[in-house]
Structure formats: structure tokens, C-alpha cells
N, C-alpha and C positions, 0 to 999 in steps of 0.2 A: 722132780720138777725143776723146770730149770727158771735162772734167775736171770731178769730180763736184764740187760744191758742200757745203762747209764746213759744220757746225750746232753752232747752239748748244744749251743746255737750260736754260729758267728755269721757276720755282717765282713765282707772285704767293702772297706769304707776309702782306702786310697790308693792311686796308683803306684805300680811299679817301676813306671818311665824315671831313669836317673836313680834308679836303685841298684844297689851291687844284683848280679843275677842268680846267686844261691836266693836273693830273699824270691825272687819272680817264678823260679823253682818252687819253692818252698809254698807259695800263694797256690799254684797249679798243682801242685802234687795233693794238699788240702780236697781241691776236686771243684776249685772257682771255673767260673770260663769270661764273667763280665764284673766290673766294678757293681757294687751296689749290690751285689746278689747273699743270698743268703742260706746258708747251708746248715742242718743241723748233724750232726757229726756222731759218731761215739765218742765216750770221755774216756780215754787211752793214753795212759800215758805219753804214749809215742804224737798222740792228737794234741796233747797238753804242750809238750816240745814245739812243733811244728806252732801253735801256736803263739808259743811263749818268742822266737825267733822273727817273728812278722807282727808282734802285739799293738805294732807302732800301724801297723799299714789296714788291722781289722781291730772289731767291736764285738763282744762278749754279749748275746743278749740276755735279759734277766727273763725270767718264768714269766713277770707281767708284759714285759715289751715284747713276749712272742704270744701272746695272747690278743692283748690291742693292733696289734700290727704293726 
């Protein structure tokens, strides 16, 4: 049986205008296209990185805030 795959949920909460362009890379490769959007991910290391790189520019959401909305 297989074992389901782990996710996360990020929020890009601020722009990239005036940012070095690895981080506007970095937002895009995630798989954003507009501010404000909200993506739930897998939790991959390589996800956690990209993350952890742009942490200043998105928002982690918790189990209850993707619930309430």
C-alpha cells in the first residue's frame, strides 16, 4: 500500500518588485502566478528550501487557517 504524501500550504503574501531575481525565480518555480494566491504543495525537502529562501515574501498556513479560509 502506498503511503500518501505529506502537504503543505503557503500563501505568497508579498511582492517581488525590488527583490534580487533568484528570490522572483524562486516564488515562480514554487508554481505562484499572482500575489495573494495560495498553493498547497508537497512537503519535500527540496519544497521546504525553496521555502525557507523566500520565507520573508510567503505565509505557512496552519491546519485551522486552511479550514476557515
Amino acid at each position: 500500500m502506498k503511503k500518501t504524501e505529506s502537504t503543505i500550504t503557503v500563501k505568497w503574501i508579498r511582492s517581488v518588485i525590488g527583490r534580487p531575481e533568484n528570490q522572483g525565480k524562486t516564488i515562480r518555480g514554487l508554481g505562484f502566478k499572482r500575489l495573494h494566491q495560495t498553493l498547497t504543495l508537497p512537503d519535500r525537502p527540496a519544497i521546504r528550501g525553496m521555502i525557507l529562501s523566500v520565507n520573508h515574501l510567503v505565509e505557512i498556513l496552519e491546519e485551522s487557517e486552511r479550514k476557515n479560509g
